[in-house]
N, CA, C and O of each residue as an XYZ file, in Angstrom:
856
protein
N       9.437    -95.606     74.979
C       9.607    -95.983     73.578
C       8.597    -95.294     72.741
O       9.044    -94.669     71.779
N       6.882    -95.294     72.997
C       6.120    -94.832     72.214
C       6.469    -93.145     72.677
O       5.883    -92.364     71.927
N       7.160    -92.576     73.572
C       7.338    -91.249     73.556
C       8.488    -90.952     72.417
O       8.343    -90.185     71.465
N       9.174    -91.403     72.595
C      10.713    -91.538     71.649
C      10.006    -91.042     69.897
O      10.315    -90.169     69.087
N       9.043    -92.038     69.928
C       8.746    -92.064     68.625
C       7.935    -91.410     68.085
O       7.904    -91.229     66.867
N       7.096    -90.917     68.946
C       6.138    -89.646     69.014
C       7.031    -88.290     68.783
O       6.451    -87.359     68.223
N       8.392    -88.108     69.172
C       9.141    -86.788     69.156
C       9.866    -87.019     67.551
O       9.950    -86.123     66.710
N      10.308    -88.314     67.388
C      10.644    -88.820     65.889
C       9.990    -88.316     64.875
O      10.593    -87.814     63.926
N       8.635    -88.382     64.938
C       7.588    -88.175     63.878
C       7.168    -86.615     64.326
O       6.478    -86.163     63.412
N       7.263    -86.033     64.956
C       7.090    -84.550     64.870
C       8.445    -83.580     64.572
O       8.347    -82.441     64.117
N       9.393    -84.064     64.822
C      10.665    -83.466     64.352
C      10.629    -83.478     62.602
O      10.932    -82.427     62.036
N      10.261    -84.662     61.788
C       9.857    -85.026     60.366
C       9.139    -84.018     59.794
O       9.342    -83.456     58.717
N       8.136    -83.802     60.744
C       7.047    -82.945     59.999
C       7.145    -81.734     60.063
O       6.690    -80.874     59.309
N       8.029    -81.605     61.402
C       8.987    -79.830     61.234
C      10.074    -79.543     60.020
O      10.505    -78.553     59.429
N      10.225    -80.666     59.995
C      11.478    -80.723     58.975
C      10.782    -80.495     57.725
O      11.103    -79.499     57.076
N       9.769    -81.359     57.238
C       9.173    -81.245     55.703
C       8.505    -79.842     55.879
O       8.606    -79.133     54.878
N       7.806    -79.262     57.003
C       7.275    -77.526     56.997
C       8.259    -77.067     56.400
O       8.175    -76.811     55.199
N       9.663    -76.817     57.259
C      10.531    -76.125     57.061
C      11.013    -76.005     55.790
O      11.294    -74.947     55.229
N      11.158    -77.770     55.081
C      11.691    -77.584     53.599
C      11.138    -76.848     52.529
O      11.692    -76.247     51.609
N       9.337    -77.079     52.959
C       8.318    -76.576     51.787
C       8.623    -74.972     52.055
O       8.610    -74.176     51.116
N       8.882    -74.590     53.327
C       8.916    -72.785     52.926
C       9.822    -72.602     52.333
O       9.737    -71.697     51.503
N      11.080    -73.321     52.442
C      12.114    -72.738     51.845
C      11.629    -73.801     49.911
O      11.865    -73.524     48.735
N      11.141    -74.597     50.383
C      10.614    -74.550     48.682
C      10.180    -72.929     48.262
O      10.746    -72.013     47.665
N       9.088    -73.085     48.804
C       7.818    -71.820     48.454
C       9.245    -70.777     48.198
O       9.620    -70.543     47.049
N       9.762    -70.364     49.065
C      10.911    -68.777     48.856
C      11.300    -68.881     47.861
O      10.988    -68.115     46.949
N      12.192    -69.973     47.724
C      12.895    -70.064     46.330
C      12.186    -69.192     45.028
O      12.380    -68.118     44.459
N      10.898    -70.770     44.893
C      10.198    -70.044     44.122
C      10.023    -69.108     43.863
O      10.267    -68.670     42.738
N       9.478    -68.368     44.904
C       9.125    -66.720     44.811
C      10.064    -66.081     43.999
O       9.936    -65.582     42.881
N      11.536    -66.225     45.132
C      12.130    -65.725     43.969
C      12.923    -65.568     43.075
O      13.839    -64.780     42.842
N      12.171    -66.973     42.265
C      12.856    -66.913     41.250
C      11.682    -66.738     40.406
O      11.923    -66.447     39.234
N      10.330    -66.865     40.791
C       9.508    -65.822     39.959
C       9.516    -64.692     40.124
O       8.876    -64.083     39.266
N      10.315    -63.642     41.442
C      10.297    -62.031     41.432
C      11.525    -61.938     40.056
O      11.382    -60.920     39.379
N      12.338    -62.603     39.736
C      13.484    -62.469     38.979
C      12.869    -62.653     37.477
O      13.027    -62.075     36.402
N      12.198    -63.594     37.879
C      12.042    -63.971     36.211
C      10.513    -62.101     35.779
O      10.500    -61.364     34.793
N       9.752    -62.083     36.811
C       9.273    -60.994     36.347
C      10.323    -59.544     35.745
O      10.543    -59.049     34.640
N      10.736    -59.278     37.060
C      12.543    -58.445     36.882
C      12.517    -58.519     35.437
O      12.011    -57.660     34.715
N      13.215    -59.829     34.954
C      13.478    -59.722     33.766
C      12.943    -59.346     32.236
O      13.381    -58.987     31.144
N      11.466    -59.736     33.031
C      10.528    -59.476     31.350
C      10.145    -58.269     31.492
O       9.785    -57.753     30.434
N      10.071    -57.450     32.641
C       9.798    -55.595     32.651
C      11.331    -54.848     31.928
O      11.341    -53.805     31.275
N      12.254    -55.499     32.180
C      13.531    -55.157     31.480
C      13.441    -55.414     29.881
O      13.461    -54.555     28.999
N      13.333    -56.867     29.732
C      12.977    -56.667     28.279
C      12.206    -55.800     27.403
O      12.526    -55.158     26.402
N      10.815    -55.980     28.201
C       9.962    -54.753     27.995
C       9.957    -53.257     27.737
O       9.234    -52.625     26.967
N      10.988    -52.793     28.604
C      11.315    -51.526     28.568
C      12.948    -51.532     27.695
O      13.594    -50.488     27.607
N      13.338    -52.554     27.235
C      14.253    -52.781     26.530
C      13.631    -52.202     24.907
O      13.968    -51.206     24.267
N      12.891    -52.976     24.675
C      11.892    -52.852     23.428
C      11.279    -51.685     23.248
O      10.949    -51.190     22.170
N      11.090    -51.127     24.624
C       9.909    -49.757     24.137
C      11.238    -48.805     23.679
O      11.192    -48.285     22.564
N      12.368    -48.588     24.504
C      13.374    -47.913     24.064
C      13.904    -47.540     22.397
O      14.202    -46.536     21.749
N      13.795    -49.186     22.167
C      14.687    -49.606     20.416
C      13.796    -49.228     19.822
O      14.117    -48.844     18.697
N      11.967    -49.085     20.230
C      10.778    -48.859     19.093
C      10.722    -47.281     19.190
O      10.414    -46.713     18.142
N      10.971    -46.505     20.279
C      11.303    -45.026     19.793
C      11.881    -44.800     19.500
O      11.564    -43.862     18.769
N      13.653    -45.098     19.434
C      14.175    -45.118     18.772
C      14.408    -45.122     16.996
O      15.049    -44.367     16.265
N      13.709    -46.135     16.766
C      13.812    -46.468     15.707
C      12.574    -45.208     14.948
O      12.878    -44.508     13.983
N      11.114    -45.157     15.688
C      10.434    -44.268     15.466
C      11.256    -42.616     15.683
O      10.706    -41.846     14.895
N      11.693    -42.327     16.001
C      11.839    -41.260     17.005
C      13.130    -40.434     16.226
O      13.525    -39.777     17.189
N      13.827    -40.140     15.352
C      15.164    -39.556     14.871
C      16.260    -39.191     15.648
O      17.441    -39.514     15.526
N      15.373    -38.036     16.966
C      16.430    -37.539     17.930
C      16.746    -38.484     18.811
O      17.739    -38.291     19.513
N      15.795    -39.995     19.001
C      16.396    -40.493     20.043
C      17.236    -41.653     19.759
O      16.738    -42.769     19.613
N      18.436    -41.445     19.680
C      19.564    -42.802     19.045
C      20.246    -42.390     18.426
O      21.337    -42.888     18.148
N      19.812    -41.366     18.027
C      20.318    -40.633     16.349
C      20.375    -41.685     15.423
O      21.548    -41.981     15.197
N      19.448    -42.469     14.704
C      19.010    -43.287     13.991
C      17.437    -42.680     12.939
O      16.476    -42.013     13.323
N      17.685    -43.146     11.819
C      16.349    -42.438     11.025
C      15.727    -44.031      9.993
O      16.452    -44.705      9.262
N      14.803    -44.178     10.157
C      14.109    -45.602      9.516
C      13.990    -45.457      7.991
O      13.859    -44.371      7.427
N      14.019    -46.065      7.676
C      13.770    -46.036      6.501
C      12.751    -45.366      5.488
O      12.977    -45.088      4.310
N      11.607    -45.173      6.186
C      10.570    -44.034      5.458
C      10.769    -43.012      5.796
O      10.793    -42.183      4.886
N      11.048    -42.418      7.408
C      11.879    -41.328      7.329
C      13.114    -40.603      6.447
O      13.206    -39.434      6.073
N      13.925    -41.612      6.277
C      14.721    -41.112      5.215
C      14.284    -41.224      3.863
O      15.093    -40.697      3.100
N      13.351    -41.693      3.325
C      12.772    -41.124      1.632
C      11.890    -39.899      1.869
O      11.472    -39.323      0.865
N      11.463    -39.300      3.411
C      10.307    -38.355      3.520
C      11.505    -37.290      3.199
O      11.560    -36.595      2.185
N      12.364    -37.301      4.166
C      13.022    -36.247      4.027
C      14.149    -35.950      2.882
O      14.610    -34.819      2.729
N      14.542    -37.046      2.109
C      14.868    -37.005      0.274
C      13.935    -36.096      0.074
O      14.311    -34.924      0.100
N      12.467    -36.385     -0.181
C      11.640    -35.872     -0.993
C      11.418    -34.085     -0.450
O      11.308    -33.176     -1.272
N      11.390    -33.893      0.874
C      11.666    -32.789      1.275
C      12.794    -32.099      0.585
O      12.663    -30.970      0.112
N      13.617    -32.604      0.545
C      14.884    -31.877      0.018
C      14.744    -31.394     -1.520
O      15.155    -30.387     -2.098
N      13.871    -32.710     -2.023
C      13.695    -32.331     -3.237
C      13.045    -31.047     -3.667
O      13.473    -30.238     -4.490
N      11.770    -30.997     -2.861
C      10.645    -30.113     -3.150
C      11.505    -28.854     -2.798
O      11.370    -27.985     -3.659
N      12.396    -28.488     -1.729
C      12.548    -27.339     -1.139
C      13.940    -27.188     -2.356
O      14.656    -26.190     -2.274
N      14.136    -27.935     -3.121
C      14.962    -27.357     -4.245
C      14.323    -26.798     -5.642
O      14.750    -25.887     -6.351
N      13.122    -27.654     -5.826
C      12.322    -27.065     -7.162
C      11.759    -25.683     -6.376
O      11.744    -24.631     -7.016
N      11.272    -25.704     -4.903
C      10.689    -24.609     -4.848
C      12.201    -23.329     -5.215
O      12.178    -22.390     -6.010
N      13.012    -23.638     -4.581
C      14.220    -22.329     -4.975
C      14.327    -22.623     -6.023
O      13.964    -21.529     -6.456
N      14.524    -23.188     -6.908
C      14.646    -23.056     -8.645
C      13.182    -22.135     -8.883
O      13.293    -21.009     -9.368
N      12.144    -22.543     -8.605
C      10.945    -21.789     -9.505
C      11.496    -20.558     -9.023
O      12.204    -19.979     -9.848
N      11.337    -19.898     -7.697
C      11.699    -18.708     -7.248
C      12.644    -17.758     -8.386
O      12.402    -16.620     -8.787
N      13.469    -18.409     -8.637
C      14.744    -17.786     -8.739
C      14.544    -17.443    -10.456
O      15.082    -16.552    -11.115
N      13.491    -18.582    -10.926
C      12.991    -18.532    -12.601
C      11.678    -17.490    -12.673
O      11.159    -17.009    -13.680
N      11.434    -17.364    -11.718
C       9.998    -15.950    -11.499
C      10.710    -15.075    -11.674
O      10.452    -14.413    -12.679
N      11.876    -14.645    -10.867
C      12.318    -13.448    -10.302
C      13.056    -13.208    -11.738
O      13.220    -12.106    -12.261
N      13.373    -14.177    -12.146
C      14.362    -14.071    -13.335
C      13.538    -13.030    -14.404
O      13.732    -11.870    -14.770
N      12.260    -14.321    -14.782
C      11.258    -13.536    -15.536
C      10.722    -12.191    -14.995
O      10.674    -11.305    -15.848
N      10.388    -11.922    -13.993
C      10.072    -10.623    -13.795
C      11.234     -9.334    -14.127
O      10.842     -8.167    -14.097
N      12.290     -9.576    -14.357
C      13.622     -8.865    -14.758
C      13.733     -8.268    -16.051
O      14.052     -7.116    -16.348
N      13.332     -9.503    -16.971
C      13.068     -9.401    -18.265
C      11.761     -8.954    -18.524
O      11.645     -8.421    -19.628
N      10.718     -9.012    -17.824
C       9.779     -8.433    -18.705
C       9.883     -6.701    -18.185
O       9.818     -5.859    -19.081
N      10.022     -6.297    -16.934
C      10.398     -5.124    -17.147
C      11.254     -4.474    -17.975
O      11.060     -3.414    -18.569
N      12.485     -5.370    -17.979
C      13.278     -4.803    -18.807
C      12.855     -4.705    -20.194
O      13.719     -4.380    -21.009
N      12.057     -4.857    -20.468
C      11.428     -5.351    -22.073
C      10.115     -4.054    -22.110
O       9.599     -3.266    -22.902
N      10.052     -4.367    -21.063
C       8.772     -3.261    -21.221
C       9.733     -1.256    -20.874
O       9.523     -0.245    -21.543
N      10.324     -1.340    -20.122
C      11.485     -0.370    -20.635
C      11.806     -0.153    -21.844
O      11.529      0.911    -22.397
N      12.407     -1.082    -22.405
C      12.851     -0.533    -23.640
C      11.768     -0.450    -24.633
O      12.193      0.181    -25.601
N      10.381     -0.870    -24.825
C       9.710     -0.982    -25.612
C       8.940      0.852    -25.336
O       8.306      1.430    -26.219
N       9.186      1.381    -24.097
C       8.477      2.125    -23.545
C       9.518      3.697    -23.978
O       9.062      4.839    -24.042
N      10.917      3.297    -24.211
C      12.247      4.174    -24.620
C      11.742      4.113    -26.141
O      11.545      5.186    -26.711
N      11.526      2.929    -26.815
C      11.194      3.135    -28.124
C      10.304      3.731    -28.691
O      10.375      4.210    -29.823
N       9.282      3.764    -27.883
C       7.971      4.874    -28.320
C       8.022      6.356    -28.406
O       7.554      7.221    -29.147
N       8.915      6.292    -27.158
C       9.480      8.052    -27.156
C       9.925      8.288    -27.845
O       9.304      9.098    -28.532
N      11.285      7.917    -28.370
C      12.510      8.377    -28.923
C      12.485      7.897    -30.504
O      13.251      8.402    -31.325
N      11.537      6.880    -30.848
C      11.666      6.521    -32.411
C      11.620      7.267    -33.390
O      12.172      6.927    -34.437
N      10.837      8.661    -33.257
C      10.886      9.418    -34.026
C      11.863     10.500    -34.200
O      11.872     11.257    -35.170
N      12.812     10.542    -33.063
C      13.918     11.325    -33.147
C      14.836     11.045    -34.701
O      15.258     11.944    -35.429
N      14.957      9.855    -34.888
C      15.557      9.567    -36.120
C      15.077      9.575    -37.776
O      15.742      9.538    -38.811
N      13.660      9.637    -37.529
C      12.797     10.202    -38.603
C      13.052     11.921    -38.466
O      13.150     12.423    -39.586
N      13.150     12.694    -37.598
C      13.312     14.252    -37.126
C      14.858     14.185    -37.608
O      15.007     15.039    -38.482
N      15.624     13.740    -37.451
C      16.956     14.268    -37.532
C      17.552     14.537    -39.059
O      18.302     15.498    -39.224
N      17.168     13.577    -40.297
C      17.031     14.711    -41.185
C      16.679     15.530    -41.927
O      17.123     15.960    -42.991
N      15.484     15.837    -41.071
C      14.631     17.191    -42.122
C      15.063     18.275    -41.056
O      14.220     19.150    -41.252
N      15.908     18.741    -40.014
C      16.340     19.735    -40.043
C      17.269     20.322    -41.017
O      17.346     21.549    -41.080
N      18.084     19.477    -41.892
C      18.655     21.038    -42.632
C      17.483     21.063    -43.622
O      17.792     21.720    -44.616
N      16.627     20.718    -43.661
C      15.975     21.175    -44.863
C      15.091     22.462    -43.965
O      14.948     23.534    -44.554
N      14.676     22.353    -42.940
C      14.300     23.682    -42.059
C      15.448     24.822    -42.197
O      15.377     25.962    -42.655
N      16.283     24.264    -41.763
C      17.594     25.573    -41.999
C      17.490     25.930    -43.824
O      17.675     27.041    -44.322
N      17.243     25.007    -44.368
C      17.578     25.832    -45.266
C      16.297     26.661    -46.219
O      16.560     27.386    -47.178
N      14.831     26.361    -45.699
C      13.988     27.720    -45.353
C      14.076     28.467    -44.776
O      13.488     29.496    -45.111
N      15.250     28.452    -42.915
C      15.170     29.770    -42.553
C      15.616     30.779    -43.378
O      15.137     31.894    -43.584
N      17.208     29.905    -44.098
C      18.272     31.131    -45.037
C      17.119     31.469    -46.169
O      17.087     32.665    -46.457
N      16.327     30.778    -46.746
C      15.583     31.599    -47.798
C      14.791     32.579    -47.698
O      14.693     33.347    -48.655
N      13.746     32.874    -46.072
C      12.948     33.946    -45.496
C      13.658     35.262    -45.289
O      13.155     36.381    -45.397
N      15.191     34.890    -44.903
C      15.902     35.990    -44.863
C      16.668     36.494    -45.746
O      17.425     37.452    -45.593
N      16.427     35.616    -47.076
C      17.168     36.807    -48.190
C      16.384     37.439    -48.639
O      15.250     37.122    -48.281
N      16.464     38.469    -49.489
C      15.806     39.041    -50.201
C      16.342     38.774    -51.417
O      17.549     38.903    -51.623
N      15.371     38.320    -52.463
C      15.417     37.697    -53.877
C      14.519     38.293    -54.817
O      13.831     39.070    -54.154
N      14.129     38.340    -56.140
C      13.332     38.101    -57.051
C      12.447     37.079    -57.185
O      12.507     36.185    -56.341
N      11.590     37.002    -58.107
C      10.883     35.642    -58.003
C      11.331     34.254    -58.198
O      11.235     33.274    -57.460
N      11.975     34.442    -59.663
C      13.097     33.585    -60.013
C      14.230     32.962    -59.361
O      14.740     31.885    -59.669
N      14.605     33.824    -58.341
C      15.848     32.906    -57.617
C      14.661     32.791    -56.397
O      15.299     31.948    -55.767
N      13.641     32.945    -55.710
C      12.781     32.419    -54.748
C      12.547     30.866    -55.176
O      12.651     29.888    -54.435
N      12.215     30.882    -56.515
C      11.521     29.568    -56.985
C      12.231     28.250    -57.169
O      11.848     27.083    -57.248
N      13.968     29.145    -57.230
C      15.014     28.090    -57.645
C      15.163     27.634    -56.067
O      15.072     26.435    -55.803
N      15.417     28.690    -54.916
C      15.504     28.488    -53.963
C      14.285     27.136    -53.580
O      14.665     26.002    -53.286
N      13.125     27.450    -53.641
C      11.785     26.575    -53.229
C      12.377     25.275    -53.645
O      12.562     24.393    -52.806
N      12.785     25.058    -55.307
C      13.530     23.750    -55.711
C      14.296     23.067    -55.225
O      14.122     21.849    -55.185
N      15.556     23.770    -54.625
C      16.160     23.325    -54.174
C      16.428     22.411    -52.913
O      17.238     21.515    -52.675
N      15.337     23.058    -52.159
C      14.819     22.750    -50.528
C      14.095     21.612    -50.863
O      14.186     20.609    -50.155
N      13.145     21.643    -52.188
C      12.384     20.618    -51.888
C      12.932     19.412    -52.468
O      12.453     18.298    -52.255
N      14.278     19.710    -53.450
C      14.976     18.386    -53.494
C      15.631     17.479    -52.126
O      15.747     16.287    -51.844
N      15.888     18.468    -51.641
C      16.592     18.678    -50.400
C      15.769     17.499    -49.439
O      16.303     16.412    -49.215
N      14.585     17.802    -48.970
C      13.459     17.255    -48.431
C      13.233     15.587    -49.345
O      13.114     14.495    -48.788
N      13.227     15.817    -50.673
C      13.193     14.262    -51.070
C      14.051     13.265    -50.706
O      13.890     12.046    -50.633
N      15.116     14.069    -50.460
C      16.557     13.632    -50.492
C      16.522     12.519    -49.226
O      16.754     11.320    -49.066
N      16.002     13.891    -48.281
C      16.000     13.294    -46.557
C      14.925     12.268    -45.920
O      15.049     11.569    -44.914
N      13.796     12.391    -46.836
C      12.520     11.007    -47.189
C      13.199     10.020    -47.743
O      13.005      8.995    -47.089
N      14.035      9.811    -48.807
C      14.614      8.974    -49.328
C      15.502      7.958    -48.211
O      15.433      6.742    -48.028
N      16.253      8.891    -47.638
C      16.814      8.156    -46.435
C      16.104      7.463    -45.415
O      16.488      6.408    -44.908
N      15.117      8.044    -45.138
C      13.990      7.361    -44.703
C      13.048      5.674    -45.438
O      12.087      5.059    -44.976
N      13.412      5.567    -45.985
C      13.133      4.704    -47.147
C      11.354      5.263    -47.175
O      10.396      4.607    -46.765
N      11.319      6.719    -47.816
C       9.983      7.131    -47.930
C      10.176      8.014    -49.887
O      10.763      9.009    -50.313
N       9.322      6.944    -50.501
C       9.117      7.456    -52.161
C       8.300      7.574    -52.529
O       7.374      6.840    -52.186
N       8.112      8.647    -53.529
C       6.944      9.042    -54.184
C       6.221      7.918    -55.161
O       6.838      6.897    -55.465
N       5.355      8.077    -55.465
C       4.754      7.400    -56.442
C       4.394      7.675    -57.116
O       3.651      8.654    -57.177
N       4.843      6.689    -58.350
C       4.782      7.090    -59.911
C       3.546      7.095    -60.503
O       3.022      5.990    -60.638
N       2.681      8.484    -61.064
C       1.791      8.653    -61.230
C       1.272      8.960    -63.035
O       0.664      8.172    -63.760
N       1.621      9.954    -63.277
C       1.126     10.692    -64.460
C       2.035      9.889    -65.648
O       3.259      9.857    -65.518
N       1.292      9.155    -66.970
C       1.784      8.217    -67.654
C       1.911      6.991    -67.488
O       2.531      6.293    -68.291
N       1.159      6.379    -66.070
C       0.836      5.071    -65.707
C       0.126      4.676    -65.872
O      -0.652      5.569    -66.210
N      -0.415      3.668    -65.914
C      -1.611      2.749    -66.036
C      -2.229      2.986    -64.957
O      -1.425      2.955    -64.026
N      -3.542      3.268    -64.529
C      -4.767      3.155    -63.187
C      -3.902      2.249    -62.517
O      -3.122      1.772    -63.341
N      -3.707      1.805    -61.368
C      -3.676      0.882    -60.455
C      -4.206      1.446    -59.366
O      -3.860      2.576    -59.019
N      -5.308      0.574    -58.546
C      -6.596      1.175    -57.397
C      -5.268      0.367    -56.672
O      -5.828     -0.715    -56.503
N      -3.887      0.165    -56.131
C      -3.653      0.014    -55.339
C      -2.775      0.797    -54.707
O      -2.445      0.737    -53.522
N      -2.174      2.004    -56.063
C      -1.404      3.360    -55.366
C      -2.197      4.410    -55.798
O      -1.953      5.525    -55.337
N      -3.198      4.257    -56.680
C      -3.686      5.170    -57.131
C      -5.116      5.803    -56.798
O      -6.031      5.036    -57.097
N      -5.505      6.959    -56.276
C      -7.097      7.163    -56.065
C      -7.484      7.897    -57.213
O      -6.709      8.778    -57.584
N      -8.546      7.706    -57.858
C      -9.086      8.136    -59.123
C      -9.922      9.182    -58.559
O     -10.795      8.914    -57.733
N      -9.685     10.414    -58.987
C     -11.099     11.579    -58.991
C     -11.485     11.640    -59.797
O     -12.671     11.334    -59.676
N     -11.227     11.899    -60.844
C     -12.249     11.737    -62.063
C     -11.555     10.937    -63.257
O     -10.369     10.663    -63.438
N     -12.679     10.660    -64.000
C     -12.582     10.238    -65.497
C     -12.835     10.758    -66.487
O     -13.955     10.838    -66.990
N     -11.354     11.390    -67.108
C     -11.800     11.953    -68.528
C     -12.006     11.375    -69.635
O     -11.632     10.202    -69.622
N     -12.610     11.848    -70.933
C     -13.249     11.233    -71.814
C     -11.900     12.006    -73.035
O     -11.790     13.189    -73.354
N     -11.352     11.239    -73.319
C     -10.386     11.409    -74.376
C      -9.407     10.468    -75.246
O      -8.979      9.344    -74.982
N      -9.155     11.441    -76.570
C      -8.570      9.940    -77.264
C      -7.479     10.568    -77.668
O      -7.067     10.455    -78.822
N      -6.695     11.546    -76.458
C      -5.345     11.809    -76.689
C      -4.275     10.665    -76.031
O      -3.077     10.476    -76.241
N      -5.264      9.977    -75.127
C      -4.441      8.965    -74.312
C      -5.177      7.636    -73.849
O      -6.356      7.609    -73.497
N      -4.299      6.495    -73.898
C      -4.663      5.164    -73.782
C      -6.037      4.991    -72.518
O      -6.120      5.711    -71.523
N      -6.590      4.360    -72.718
C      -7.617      3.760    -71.723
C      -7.191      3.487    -70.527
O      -6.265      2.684    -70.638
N      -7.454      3.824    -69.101
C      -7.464      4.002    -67.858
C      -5.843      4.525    -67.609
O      -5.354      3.723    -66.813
N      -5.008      5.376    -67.919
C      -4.133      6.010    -68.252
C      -4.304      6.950    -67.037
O      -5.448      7.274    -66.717
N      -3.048      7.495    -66.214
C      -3.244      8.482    -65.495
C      -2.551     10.075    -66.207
O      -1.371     10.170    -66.543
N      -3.332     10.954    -66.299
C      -3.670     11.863    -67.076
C      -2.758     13.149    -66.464
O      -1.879     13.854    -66.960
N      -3.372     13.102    -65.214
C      -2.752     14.359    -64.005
C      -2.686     13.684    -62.808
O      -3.356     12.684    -62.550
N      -1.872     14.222    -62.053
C      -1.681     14.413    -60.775
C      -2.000     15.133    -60.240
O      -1.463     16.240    -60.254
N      -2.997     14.844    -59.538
C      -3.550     15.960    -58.430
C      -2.730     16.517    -56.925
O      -2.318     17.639    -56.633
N      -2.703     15.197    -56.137
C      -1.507     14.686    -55.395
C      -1.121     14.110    -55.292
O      -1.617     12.988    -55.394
N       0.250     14.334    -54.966
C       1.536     13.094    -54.854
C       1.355     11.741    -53.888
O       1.454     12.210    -52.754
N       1.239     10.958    -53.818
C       0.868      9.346    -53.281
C       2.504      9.613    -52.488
O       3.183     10.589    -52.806
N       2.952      8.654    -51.501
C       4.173      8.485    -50.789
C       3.676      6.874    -50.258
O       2.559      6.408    -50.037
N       5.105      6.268    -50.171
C       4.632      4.541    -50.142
C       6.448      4.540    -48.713
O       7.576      5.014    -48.850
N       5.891      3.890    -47.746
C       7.204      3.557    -47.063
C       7.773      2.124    -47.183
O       7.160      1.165    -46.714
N       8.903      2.006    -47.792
C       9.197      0.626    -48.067
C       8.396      0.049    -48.666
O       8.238      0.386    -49.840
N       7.586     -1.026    -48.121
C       6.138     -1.908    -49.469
C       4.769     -1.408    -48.826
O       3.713     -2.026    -48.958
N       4.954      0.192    -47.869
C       3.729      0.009    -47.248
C       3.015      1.250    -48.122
O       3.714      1.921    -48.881
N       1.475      1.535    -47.958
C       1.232      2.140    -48.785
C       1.165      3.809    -47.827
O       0.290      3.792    -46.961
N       2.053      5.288    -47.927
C       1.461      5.960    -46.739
C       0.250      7.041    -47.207
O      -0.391      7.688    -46.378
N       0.035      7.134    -48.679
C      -1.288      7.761    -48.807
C      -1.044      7.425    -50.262
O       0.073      7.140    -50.697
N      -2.316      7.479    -51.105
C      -2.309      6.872    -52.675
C      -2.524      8.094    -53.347
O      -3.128      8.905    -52.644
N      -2.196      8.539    -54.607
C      -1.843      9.697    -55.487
C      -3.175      9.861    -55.839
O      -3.988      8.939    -55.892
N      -3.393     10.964    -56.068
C      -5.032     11.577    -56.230
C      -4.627     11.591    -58.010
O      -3.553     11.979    -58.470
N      -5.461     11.213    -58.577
C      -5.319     11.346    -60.052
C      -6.534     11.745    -61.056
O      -7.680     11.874    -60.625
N      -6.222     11.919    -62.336
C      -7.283     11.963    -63.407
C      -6.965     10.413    -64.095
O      -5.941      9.741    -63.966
N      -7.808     10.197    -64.621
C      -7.613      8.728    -65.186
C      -8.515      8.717    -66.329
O      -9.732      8.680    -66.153
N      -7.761      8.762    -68.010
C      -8.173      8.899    -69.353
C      -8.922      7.730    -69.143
O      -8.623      6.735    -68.483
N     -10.178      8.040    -69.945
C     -11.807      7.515    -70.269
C     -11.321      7.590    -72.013
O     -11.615      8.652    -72.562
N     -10.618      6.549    -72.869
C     -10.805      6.314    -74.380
C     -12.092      5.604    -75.008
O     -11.983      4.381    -74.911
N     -13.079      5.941    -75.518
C     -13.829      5.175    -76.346
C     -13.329      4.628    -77.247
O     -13.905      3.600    -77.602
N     -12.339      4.947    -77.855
C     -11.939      4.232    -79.149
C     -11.304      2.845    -78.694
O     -11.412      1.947    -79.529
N     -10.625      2.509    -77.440
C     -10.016      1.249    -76.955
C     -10.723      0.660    -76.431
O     -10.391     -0.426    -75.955
């Protein structure tokens, strides 16, 4: 009987060993699982955070990424606009400086073009043979000729002898003392003054009456 019961009570305590390991296993693993799971999550997360960081990986772009690269777009458009407004300007100012550079040459071609016939028409006078009298009419004629072609020019003489002094077309060489004619009166012409349009191109050399009596 006390053997009986002696094998009773050790069979029990094999039995509760046995249960606690298979406790303990369980456990294990269902803590190897539950670890399993949080390295998965883990590497779940690191995935979605490069992602989300990362452009090429997801093909996904965050939100500051996409205003960086707006603003990229922007800049790389003002930069081709300035470009294209340099290049522009550099077009025009050559071209400007061309023609300003054609105008220097050539401006006087049109001041030259008509005082040749008045040249031609000194050569025909060297080669006639004349008297004095038709030389002199000839000289007249040419030199109307020549006013003619200044005129076109908008280039005129200035009105001298029977004017009043004016120091602004007029240069005074001397002052005569006389009471055939009004006080500061231009008397003679020495030389002819020429004025282009309102500009002045040399002032008339004159005498200029000195009256005591006025």
């Amino acid at each position: 009987m006390g053997k009986a019961n002696g094998r009773s009570e050790g069979e029990r305590l094999e039995g509760q060993r046995l249960e606690r390991q298979r406790s303990e296993g369980q456990r294990s693993e269902a803590e190897n699982s539950r670890l399993d799971l949080e390295h998965e999550l883990q590497a779940g997360n690191a995935i979605e955070t490069a992602t989300a960081m990362d452009p090429a990986v997801g093909g996904e772009v965050s939100a500051p990424d996409s205003e960086l690269q707006k603003v990229k777009a922007e800049r790389d458009s003002l930069l081709d606009r300035l470009a294209r407004m340099q290049a522009e300007f550099e077009n025009v100012r050559r071209r400007n400086a061309k023609e300003q550079q054609d105008f220097r040459d050539y401006a006087a071609a049109d001041a030259i073009r008509p005082l040749l016939p008045v040249l031609d028409s000194f050569d025909r006078a060297l080669t006639v043979k004349s008297d004095a009298a038709e030389f002199r009419n000839g000289v007249e004629l040419i030199y109307k000729q020549l006013l003619t072609a200044l005129a076109k020019l908008s280039v005129q003489p200035i009105a001298a002898k029977g004017e009043t002094f004016d120091p602004h077309y007029h240069e005074a060489i001397e002052m005569v003392e006389t009471s055939n004619a009004p006080d500061h009166q231009v008397i003679e012409e020495l030389q002819r003054g020429y004025k282009y349009k309102d500009r002045l191109l040399r002032p008339a050399m004159v005498k200029v009456a000195k009256n005591p009596g006025h």
